[in-house]
N, C-alpha and C positions, 0 to 999 in steps of 0.2 A: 636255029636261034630265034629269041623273039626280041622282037624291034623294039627297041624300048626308048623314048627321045630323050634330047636334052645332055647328052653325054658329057663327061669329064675324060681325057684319058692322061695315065699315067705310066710311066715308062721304071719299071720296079729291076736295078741295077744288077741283083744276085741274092742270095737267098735271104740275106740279115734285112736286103729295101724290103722283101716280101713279108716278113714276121714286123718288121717296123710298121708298116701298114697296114699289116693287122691287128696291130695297138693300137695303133689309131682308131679303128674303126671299134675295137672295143669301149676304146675311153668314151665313143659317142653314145652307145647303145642303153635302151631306157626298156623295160617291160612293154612290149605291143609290136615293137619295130621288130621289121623281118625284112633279113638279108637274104637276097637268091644269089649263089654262087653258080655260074656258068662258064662252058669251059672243057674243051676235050681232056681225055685220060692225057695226064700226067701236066697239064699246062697248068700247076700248083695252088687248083682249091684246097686240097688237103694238107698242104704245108699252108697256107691262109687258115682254114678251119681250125688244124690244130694250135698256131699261134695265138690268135684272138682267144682262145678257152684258157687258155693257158694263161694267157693276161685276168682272164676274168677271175679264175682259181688263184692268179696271187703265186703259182705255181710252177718253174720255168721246166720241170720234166714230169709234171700231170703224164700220166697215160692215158690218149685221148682215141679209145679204139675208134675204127671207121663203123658205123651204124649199118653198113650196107645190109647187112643179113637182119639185124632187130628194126632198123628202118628210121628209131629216133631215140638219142640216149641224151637225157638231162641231167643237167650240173647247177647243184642250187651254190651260184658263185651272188657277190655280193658286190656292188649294188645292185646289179642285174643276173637273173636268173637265167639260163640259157638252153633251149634245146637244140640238138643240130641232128639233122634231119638229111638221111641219103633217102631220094628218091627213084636212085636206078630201078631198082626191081617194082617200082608200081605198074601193075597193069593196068589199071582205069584209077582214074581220079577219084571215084566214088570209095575206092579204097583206103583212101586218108579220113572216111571217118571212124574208121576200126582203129583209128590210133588215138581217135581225140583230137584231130587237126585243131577244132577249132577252141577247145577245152585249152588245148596248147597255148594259142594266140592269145589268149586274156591272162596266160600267167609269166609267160615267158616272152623273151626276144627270140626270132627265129632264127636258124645260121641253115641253110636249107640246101645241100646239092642237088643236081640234075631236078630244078624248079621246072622246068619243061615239061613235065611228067606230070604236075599238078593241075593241068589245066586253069581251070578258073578260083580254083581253092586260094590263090596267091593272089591278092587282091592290089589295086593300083596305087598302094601306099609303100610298096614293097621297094626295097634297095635291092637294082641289079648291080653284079659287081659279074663283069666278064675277063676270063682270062685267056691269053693266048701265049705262046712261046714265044722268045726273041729270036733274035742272031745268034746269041753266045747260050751255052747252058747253062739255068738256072736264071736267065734274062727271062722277064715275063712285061707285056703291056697289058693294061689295065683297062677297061673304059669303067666309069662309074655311071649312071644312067639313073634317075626316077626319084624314089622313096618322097616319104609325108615330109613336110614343109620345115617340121619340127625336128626330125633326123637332119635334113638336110643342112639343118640351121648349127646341130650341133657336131657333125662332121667336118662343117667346114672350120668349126673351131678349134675343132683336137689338132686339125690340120696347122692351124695357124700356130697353132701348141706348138707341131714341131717343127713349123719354119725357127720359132723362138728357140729351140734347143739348139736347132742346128748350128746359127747366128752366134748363138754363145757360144759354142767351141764344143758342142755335145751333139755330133749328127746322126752317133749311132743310140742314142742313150734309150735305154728302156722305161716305159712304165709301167705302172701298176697306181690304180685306185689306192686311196688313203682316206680314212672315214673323215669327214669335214664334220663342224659343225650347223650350226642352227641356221644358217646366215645360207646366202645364195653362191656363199664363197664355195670354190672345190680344191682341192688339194691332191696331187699325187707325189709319189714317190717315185725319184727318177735315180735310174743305177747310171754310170757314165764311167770306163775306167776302174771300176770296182769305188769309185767315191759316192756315197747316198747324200740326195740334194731332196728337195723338196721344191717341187712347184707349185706356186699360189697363183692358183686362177681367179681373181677378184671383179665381177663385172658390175661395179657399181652403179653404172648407166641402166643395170638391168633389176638392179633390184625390184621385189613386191612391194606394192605401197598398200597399206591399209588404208580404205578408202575413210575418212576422215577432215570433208572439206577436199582442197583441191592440191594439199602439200602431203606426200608420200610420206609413211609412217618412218622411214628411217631417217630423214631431213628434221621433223619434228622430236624425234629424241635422239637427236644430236649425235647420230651413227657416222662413219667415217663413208665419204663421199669421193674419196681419191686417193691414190697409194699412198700422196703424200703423208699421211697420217702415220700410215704402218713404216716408212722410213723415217721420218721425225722422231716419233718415241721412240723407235726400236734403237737406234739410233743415242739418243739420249740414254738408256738402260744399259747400253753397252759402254759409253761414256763413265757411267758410274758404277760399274763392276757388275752388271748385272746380266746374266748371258741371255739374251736377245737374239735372234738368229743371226746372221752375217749375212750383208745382200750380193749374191755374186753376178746376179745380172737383171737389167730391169728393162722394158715393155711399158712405160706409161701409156702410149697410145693402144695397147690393146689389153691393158694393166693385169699383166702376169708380172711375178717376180721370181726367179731362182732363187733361193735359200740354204742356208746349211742345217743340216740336220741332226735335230738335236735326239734324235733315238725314241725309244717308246718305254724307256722305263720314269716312272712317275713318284707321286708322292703317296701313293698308294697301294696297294696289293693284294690279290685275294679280295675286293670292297674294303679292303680297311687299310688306314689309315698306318703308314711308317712314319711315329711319333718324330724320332728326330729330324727325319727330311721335314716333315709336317712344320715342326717348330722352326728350322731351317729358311721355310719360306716365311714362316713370322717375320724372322730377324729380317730378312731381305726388305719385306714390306716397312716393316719400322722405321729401316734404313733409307729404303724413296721417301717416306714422309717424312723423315728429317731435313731431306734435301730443300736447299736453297734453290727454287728453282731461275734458272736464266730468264731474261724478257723474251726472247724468242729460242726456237731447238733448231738446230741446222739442217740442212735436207743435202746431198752428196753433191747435185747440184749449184750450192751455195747459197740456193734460196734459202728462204725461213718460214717455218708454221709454230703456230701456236694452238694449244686447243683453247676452247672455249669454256664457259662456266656449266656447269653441272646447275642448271637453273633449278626454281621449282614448274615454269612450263615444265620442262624434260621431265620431271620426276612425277609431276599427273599428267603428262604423256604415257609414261611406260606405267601409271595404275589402274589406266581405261582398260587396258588390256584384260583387267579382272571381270569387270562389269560386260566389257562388250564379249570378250569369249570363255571365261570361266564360267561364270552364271548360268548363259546357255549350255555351257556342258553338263555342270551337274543337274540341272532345274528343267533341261526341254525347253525349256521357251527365256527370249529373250527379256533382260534386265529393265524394271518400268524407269519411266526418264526421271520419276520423284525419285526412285531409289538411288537410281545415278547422280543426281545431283546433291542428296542427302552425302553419299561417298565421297564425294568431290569437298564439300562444304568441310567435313570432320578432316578426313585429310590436310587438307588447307591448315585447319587449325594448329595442326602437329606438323608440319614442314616448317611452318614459320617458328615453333620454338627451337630450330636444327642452328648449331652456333656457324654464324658464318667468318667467324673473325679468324680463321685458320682455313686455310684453305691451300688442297696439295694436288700433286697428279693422280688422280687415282684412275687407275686401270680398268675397272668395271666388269671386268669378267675374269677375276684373281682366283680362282680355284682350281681342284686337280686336273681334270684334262688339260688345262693350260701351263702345269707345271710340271716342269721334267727335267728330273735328276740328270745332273753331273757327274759322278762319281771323283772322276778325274781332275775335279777342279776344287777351287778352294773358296772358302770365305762365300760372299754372298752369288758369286759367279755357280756356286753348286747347284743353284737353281737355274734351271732353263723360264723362261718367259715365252711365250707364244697368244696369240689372238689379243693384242691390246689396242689396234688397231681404233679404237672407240673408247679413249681415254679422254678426259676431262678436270677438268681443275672444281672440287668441291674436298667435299670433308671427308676425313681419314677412316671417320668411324665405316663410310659405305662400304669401301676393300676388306675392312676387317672385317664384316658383316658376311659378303662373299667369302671369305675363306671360313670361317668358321661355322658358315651354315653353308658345306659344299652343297650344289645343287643336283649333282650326280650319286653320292651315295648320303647315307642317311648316317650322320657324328650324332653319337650320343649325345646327352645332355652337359655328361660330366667330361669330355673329350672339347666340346664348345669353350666350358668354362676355363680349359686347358689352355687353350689356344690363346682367347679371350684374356685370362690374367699374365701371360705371356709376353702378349702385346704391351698391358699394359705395364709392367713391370720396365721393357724397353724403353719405352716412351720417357717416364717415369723418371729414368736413369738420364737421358738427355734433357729434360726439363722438369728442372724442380717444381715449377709452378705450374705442370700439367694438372689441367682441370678433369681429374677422374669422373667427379660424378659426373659433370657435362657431358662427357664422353659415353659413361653408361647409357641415357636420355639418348643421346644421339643414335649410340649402336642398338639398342630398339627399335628406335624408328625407323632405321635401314634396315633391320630383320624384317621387320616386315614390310617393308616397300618390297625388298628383294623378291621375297617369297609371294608375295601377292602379285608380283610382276610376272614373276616363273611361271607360276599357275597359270596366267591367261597366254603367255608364251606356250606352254606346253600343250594349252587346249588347243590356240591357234595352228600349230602344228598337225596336231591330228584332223581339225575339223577341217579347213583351206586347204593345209598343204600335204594331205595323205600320208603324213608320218606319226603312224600310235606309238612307235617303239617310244615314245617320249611318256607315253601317257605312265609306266614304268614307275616311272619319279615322283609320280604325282603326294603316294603316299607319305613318304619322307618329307618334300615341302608344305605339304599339308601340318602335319607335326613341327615342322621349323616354325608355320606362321603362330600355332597355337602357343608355345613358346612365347614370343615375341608379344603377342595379346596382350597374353597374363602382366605384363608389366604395366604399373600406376599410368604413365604418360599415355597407355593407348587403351584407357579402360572406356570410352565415349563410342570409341571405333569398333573395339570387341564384338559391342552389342548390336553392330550393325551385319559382321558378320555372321555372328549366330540366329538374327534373323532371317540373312536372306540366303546364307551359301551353308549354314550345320558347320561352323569352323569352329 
């Protein structure tokens, strides 16, 4: 065996502690990290091996053969890609590069048996996980020993994951990865009892800050800094018929939440839009912006939150994001500071005609992946709500702007104006003296805040944080911005674009 410091050990009870621990150690796993399994025959790497894949595949009876004869069989699972790797039969080390050892290591996470065999190919970043038999059969103890600083950091937190499941009355529950969004948030989907929950992993203490002065970019536009936010609204929506998720167990100090789960069918299908659900979540929205809102929303606790105003700081906070990472993306080089400030100026002009005499909760990220069908429910409850988390009290036209110009697929022109006269017809019906054209004014100037926001969001993504799949969408909000252009109120600003970005 090789001496490896620093150990953890773990005492794994019968066969479901030993697959639970290997979900664990899935949920940590990132593209580069390599786990050495060690471990006489039958003290259950291979019941560890095939659990963890089978976590990562999403798949609870994947057929996960033993590699011992091919040496290394890969599984492109998601979010992390995996090879697992038997080393029995290596005769010398120098024989891992007929596999592409190290080809392997730059695309995958490793899951590696009899690592002993590799000599030095296994480098001192590696997670030792050694097994040995108990007392009883299927008793297995553990030590954990090694790995890079960054595995360690996130093992110890899947772990902390399921001291929280345990705690809540779910010791045996399963997971599996659930695609998250944009944010540093993660999400899984926990089975417990045959009931589907949803775990929200939120580590807002951890957030990226765009350097910007010395206050982190989510602080500056006005992003949610504590669960309480996501209990307060959520909270409130369900209050007023609006299906929200239900919170069934909460972690403020390490701010996870348990959730109910509201399914994966949405307001769309195939990329397109199911008009009635579509229009469905109109009515919904019409109906929060009618609402009389409280002085304060109640938190389960008893306390109270409130959000804050949707300023115009926050609103040229989130349109730097154009200048500082969309520009460099399409243009190679970075935005001159006269341009930037020429942006800023125009901007300015058109924020301050936004009417502020109405002012409601808007949601700020109201479109489809965040809305998921009910079938089974009624009225405006048919709608599911999720990720409002970073809700703010400003003007109506901004939600209606997010749904109608969804940021994930691309609505027609004439499906926009759908949606759009929709809304307005509701409104309309509850106030006779609803100021339409204002409204129009306004819902342009949110088309394009939104989409010029997006844009530098999606740049930022790819450029910092190594995710293109976003870059995807780019063509669609491109199209949404030019849209929003064309209209009289933003013809001063057009021309700034088509200067510097071909919009």
């Amino acid at each position: 065996m090789i001496d490896v410091p620093s150990p953890t050990k773990i005492h794994l009870a019968d066969e479901m502690a030993t697959i639970r621990f290997a979900e664990d150690v899935a949920m940590a796993l990132a593209p580069g990290d390599v786990i050495a399994l060690q471990g006489d025959l039958g003290a259950g790497k291979s019941t560890f091996a095939r659990a963890l894949i089978r976590t990562l595949a999403g798949e609870e009876n994947l057929e996960v053969p033993s590699p011992t004869f091919t040496l290394v069989q890969t599984y492109d699972t998601a979010p992390c890609a995996i090879a697992h790797l038997d080393l029995y039969r290596i005769g010398d080390p120098e024989d891992l590069t007929e596999i592409g050892f190290d080809e392997l290591a730059d695309e995958f996470a490793l899951l590696i048996e009899w690592p002993e065999h590799a000599g030095g190919y296994i480098g001192d970043d590696a997670l030792w996980i050694t097994f040995e038999t108990g007392r009883e059969i299927h008793q297995r103890d553990v030590t954990i020993s090694g790995g890079a600083p960054a595995l360690q950091a996130r093992l110890s937190r899947s772990r902390v994951i399921r001291d929280f499941l345990q705690k809540s009355g779910h010791p045996i529950a399963a997971r599996r990865h659930l695609q998250g969004d944009a944010s540093t948030r993660r999400y899984e989907r926990i089975a417990s009892n045959g009931v589907p929950l949803i775990l929200m992993d939120a580590p807002y203490a951890r957030e990226i800050a765009v350097e910007t002065g010395t206050v982190p970019y989510h602080q500056q536009a006005g992003l949610a800094q504590s669960l309480e936010a996501f209990m307060a609204v959520g909270g409130y929506l369900r209050h007023i018929g609006i299906s929200a998720p239900e919170i069934f167990a909460t972690d403020t100090s390490n701010e996870f939440l348990l959730l109910e789960d509201l399914g994966g069918l949405g307001i769309i299908e195939d990329g397109k839009p199911v008009a009635a659900r579509y229009l469905a979540a109109v009515d919904m929205l019409a109906d929060l912006h009618a609402q009389k809102l409280p002085a304060t929303l109640s938190l389960p606790d008893g306390g109270t939150y409130m959000p804050g105003p949707f300023s115009s700081a926050i609103v040229q906070v989130e349109l730097n994001l154009y200048p500082d990472w969309y520009v460099p993306h399409v243009t190679g080089r970075q935005a001159e500071e006269a341009a930037k400030t020429e942006f800023t100026a125009l901007w300015q002009q058109v924020i301050d005609q936004i009417d502020t005499s109405q002012t409601v909760l808007i949601l700020r990220d109201i479109h489809s992946p965040n809305l998921l069908w009910q079938p089974d429910r009624s009225g405006n409850a048919r709608v599911g709500v999720i990720d409002f988390q970073d809700a703010l009290l400003g003007s109506p036209a901004y939600d209606v702007a997010s749904l109608a110009q969804d940021a994930r697929i691309g609505l027609s022109a004439e499906f926009e104006q759908q949606v759009f006269d929709h809304y307005i017809a509701r409104r309309a019906d509850d106030l006779p003296d609803f100021d339409t054209d204002g409204f129009k004014r306004d819902y342009a100037i949110y088309c394009a805040q939104r989409a010029t926001k997006i844009l530098g969001i999606f740049a930022r993504l790819n450029t910092r944080d190594g995710k293109p799949v976003y870059l995807q969408h780019i063509p669609h909000i491109r199209t949404y911005l030019k849209r929003a252009l064309a209209q009289p109120v933003l013809k001063d600003l057009r021309r700034w674009y088509e200067v510097h970005t071909d919009i």
